[in-house]
Wavefront OBJ file of the C-alpha trace (Angstrom):
o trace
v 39.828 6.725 171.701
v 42.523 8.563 169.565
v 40.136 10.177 167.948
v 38.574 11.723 170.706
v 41.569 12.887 171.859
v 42.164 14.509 168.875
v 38.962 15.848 168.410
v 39.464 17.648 172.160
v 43.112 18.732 171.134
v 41.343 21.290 168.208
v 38.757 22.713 170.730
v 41.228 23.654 173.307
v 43.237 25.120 170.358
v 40.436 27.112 168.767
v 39.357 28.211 172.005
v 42.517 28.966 173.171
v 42.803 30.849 169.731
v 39.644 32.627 170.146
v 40.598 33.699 174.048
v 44.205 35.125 173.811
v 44.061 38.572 171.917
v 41.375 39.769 175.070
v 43.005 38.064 177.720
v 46.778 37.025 177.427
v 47.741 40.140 175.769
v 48.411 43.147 177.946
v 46.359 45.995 177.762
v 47.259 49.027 176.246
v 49.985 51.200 178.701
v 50.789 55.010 177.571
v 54.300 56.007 178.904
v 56.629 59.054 178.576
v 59.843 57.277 177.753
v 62.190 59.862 176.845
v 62.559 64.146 177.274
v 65.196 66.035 175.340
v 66.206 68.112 176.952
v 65.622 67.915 180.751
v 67.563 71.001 181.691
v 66.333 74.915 181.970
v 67.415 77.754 183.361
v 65.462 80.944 185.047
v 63.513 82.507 181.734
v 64.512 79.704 179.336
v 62.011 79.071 176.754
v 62.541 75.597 175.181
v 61.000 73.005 172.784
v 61.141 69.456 174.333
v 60.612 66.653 172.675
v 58.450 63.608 174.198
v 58.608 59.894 173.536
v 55.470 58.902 173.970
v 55.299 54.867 173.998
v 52.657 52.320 174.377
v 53.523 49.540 176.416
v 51.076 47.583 176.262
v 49.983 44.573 173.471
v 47.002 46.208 172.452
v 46.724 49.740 170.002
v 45.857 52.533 172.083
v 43.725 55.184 170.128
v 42.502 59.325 170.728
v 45.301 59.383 172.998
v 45.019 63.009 174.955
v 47.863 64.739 177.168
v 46.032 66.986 179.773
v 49.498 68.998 180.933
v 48.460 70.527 184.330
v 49.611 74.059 185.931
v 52.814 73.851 188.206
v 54.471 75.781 190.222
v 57.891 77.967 188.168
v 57.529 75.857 184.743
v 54.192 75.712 182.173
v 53.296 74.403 178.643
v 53.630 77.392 175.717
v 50.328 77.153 174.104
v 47.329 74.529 174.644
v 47.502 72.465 177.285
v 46.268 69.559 175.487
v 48.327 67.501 173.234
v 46.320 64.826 171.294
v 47.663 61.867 169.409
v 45.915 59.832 166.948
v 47.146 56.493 167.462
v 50.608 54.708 168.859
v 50.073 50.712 167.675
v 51.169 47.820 170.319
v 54.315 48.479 171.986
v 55.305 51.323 169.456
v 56.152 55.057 170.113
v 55.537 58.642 169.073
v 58.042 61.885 169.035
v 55.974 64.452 170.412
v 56.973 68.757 170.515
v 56.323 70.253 173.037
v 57.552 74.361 173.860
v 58.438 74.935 178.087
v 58.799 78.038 179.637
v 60.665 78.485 182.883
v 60.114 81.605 184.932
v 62.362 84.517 184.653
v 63.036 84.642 188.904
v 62.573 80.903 189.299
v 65.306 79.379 191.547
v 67.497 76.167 191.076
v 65.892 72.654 191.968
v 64.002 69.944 189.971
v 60.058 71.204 189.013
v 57.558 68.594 187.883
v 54.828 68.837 185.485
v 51.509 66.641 186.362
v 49.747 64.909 182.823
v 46.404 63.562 183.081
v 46.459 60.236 179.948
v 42.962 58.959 178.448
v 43.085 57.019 175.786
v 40.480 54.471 173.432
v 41.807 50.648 173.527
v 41.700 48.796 169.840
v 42.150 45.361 170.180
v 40.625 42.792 167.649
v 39.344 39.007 168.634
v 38.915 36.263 166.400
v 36.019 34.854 167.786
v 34.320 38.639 168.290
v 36.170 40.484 165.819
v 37.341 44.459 166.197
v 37.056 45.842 169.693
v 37.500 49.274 171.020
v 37.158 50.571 175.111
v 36.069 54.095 175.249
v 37.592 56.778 178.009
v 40.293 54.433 179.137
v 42.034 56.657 182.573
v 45.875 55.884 183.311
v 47.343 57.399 186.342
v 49.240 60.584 186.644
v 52.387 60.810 184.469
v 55.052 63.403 185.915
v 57.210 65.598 183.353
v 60.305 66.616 185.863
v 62.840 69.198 184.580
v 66.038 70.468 186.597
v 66.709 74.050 186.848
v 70.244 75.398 187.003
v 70.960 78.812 187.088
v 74.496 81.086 185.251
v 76.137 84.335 186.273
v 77.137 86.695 183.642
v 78.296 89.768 184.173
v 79.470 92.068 181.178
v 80.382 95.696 180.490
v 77.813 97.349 178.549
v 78.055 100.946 178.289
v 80.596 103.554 179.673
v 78.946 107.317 180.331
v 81.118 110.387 181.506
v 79.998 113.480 182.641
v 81.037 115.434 180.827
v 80.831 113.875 177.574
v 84.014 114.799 176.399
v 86.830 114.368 178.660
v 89.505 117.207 178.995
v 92.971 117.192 180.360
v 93.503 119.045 183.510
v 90.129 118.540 184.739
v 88.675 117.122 187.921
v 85.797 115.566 189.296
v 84.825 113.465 185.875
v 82.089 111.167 186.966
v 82.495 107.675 184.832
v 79.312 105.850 184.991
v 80.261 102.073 184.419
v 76.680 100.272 183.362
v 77.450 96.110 184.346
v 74.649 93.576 182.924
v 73.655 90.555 184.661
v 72.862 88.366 181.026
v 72.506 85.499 182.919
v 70.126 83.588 184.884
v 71.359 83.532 188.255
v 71.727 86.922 190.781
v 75.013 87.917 191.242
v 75.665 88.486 194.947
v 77.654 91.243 196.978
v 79.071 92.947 193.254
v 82.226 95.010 193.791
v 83.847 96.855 191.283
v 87.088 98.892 190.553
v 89.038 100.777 188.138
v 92.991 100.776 188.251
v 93.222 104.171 186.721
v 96.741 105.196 185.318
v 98.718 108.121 184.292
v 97.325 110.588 182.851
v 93.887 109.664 185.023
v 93.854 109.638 188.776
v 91.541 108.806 191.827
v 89.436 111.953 192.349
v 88.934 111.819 195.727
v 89.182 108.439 198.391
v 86.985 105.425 197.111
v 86.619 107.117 194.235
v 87.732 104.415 191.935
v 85.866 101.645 193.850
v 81.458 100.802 194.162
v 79.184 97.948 195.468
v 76.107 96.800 195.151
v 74.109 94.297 197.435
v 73.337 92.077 194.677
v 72.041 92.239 190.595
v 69.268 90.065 189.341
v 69.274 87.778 186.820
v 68.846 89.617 183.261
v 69.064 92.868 185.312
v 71.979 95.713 185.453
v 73.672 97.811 187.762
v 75.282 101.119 187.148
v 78.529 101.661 189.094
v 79.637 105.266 189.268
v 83.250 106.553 189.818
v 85.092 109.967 189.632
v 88.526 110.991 188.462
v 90.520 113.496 188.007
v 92.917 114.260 184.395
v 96.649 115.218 184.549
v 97.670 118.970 183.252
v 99.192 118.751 179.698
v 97.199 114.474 178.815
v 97.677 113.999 175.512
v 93.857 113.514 173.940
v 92.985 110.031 172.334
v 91.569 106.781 174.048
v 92.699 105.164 176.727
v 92.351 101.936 178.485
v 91.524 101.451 182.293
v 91.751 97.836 183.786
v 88.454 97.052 185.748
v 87.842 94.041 187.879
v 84.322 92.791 189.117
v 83.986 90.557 192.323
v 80.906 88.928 193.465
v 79.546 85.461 194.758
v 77.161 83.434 193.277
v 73.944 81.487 194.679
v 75.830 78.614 195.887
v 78.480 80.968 197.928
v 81.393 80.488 195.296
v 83.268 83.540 194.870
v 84.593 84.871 191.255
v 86.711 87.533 190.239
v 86.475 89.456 186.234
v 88.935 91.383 184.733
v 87.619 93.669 182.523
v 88.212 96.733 180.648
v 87.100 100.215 179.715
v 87.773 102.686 177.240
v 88.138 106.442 177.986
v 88.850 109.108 175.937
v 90.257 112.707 175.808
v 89.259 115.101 173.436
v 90.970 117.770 171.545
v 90.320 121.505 173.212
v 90.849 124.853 172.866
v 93.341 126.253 175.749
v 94.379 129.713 177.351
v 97.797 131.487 177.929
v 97.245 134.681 180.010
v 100.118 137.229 178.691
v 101.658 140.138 180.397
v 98.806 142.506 180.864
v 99.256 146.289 180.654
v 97.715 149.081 181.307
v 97.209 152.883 180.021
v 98.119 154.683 181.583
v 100.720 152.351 183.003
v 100.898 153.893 186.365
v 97.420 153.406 188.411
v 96.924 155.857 191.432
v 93.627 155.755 193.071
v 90.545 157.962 191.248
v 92.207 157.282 187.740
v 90.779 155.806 184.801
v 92.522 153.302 183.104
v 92.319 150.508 180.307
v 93.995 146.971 180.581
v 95.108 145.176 177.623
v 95.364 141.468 178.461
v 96.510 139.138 175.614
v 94.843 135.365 175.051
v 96.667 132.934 173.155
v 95.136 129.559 172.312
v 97.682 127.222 172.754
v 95.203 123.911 172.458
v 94.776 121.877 169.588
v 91.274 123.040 168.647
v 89.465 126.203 167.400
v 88.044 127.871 170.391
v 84.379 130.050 169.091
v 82.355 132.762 170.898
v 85.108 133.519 173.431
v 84.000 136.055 176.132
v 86.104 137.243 178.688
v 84.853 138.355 182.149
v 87.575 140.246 184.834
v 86.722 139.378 188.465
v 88.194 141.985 190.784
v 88.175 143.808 193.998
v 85.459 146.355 194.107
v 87.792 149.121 194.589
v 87.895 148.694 190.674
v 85.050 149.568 188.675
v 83.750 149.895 184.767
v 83.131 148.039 181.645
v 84.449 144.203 182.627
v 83.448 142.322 179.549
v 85.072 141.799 175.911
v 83.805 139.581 173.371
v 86.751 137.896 171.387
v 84.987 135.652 168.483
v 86.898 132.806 167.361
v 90.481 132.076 168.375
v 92.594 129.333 165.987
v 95.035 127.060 167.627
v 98.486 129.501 168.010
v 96.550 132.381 167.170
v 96.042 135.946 169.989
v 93.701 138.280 170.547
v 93.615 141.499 172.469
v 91.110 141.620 175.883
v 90.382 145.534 176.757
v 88.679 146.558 180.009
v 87.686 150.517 180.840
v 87.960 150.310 184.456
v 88.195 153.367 187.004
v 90.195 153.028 190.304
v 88.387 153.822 193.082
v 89.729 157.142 195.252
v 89.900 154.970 198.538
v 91.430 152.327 196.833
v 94.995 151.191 198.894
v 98.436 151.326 196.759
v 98.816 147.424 196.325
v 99.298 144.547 193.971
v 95.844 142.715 193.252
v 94.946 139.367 192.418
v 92.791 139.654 189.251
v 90.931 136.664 187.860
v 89.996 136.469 183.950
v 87.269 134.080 183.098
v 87.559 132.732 179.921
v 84.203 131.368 178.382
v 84.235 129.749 174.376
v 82.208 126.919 172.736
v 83.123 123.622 171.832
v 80.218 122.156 169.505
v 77.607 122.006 171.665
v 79.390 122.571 175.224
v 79.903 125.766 176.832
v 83.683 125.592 178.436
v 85.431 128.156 180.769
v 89.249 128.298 182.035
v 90.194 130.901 185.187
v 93.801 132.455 184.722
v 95.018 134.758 187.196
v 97.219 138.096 186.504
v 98.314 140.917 189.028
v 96.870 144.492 188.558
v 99.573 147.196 190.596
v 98.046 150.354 191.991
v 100.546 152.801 193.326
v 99.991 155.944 195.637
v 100.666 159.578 194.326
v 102.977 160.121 196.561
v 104.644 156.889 195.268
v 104.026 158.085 192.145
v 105.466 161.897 192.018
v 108.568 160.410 194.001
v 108.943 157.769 190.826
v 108.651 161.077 188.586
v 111.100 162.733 190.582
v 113.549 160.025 190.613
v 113.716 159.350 187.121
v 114.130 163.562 186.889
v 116.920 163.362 189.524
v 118.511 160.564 187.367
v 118.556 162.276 183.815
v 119.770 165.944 185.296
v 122.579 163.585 186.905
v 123.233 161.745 183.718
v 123.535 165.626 181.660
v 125.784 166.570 183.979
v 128.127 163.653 184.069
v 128.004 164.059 180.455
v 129.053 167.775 180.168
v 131.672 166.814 182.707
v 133.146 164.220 180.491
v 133.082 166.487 177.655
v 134.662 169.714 179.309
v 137.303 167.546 180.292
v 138.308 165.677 177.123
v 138.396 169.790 175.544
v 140.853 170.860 178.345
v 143.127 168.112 177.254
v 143.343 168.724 173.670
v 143.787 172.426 174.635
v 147.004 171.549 176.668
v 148.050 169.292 173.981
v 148.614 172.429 171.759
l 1 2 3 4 5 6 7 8 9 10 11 12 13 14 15 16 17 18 19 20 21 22 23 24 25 26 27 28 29 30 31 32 33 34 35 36 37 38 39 40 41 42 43 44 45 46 47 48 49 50 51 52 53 54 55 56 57 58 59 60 61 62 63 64 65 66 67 68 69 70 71 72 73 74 75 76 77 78 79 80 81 82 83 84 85 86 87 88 89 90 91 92 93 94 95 96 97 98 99 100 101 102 103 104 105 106 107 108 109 110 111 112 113 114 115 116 117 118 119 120 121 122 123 124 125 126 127 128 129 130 131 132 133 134 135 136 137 138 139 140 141 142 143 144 145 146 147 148 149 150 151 152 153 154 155 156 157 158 159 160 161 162 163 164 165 166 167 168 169 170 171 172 173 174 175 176 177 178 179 180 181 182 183 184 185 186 187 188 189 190 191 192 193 194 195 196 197 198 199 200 201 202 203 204 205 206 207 208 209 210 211 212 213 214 215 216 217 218 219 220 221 222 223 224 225 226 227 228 229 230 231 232 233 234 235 236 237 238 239 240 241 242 243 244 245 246 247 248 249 250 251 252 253 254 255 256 257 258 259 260 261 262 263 264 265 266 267 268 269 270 271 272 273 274 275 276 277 278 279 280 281 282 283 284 285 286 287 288 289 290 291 292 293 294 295 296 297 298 299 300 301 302 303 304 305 306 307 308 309 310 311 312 313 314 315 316 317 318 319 320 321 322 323 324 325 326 327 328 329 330 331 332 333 334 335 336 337 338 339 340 341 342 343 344 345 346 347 348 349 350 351 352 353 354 355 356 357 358 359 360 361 362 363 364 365 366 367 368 369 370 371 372 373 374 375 376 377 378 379 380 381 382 383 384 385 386 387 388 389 390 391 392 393 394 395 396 397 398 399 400 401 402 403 404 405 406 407 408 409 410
């Protein structure tokens, strides 16, 4: 009787052993375990790296990741992944590259993969075993996107390029980048211009814009005007940027620009005269007008234009050449006073033109031109006549006088 019992103990165990590899062990189980990292932003571009495990008892073989399309997120390259093997319960680092989409707002996004796999298993009473085309349901990549504001200065343009003292009207053209990869909403910006720079005009100093994009810029544009006598050389003006972000926080940037002043030729109008120096109307006459470059840079190709009434006609044009800084030069104009022309002083304009490298300049200075009448004239002429005969006789006088007392002194 013991012996039968015996005898059925090794059956059950050989069958038993025969049995369990097909049937007690689990079947083979492909699983995404792990994703470094999880996190994009708008345009990112990122390799991931997938654990890829098999949870199952049995070796899973021609394993194949079919990544499918999704909506803001996609697979650089194929969109098939294969894998050779991953034994029972074992695992497999697999690189992948992910691309988010450059206008792509926040929120999680999920990739769909499609596994098929070959099962290996071996039996001991069958020996080596392999399934063909094994499906698994849908495994689902998911990846949160967060999106960053960041706003920098890029580039500062002024128009004119080189910025002169005692000028108005200089447009400053403030270029603000958006690096990062959330829009920047409701963007203010302003300049605190100080001394020698000041607000050209209301709001001058102050711009907006509705909103810039991610990885998109904005150019802000402001004007001011520069003090008589600024020293050149760079300057700094504080700038501050204030916008809200996609979630409705509001931020504030203080930044800063750099302006600068350049060296430049400048004008000092002398006393002009003329020859003769009386002007009566119908006479021809020549003004002398002297230009002195007081600036701190050679002034070249000066030309000098008079503007005046049209009473005043003639040759209104002298070329100068080259001034140096501290250094004069002569303007002549052959003009002819109209006969008509009323006994007056007149507001004359000289316009001053001269190149600075590449840049034309001009200045205005103002001088007055006297016309006087004939009348007015002869009566001068007279006067002065009157005067001298007077001054003769008073002399004579003195000296007849001085004789008579030495005579009674004798």
């Amino acid at each position: 009787m013991k012996q039968i019992i015996l005898l059925l103990a090794v059956l059950t165990l050989v069958m038993a052993v025969g049995v369990a590899p097909a049937n007690a062990a689990a079947d083979a189980k492909i699983v995404i375990t792990k994703v470094t990292p999880t996190d994009l932003a708008p345009g990112d571009i990122k390799e991931v790296t997938l654990t890829v495990k098999n949870q199952g008892g049995q070796e899973a073989r021609h394993i194949t990741l079919n990544f499918e399309s999704a909506e803001g997120i996609s697979l650089i390259g194929s969109s098939t992944v294969h894998i050779a093997s991953i034994s029972e319960w074992g695992s497999k680092d697999v690189p992948i590259t992910i691309k988010a989409e450059d206008e792509i707002t926040e929120g999680a996004y999920a990739i769909p993969i499609q596994v098929t796999f070959d099962q290996y298993y071996f039996n001991v009473s069958g020996g080596q075993h392999e399934t063909e085309g094994r499906p698994q349901t849908e495994i689902r990549l998911v990846f949160n996107v967060e999106g960053t504001t960041t706003l920098e200065v890029v580039d500062v343009e002024t128009v004119p390029a080189e910025l002169r003292e005692d000028s108005e009207n200089n447009n400053v053209t403030v270029l603000i980048e958006n690096s990062g990869t959330a829009k920047a909403r409701s963007v203010t910006v302003k300049i605190a211009p100080a001394s020698p720079f000041m607000e050209a005009y209301s709001g001058s100093t102050s711009d907006f814009t509705e909103e810039i994009p991610a990885r998109k810029s904005y150019h802000f544009v402001f004007a001011l005007d520069i003090e008589d006598g600024a020293e050149e050389g760079s300057y700094n003006i504080p700038l501050t940027i204030d916008y809200i972000d996609e979630d409705d926080q509001k931020y504030s940037l203080e930044k800063s620009i750099t302006l600068k002043i350049a060296s430049q030729a400048d004008f000092r109008v002398g006393e002009a005269t003329t020859n003769p120096a009386a002007i009566t109307p119908g006479t021809e006459f020549r003004i002398n007008v002297p230009l002195k470059n007081i600036g701190n840079k050679d002034a070249e190709s000066i030309k000098a234009i008079l503007k005046t009434k049209s009473y005043f006609t003639g040759t209104k044009t002298d070329y100068l050449g080259d001034i140096e800084p501290g250094l004069e030069k002569i303007a002549t104009f052959e003009l002819e006073a109209d006969r008509d022309t009323i006994a007056d002083n007149y507001e004359t304009d000289i316009r001053i033109y001269w190149e600075d490298g590449d840049e034309r300049l001009d200045t205005i200075e103002s001088f007055r031109l006297v016309v006087v009448s004939k009348e007015g004239s002869n009566t001068g002429i007279m006067a002065i006549a009157a005067s001298a005969f007077l001054l003769i006789v008073v002399i004579i006088g003195v000296f007849i006088y001085f004789k008579s007392e030495k005579r009674k002194g004798e």
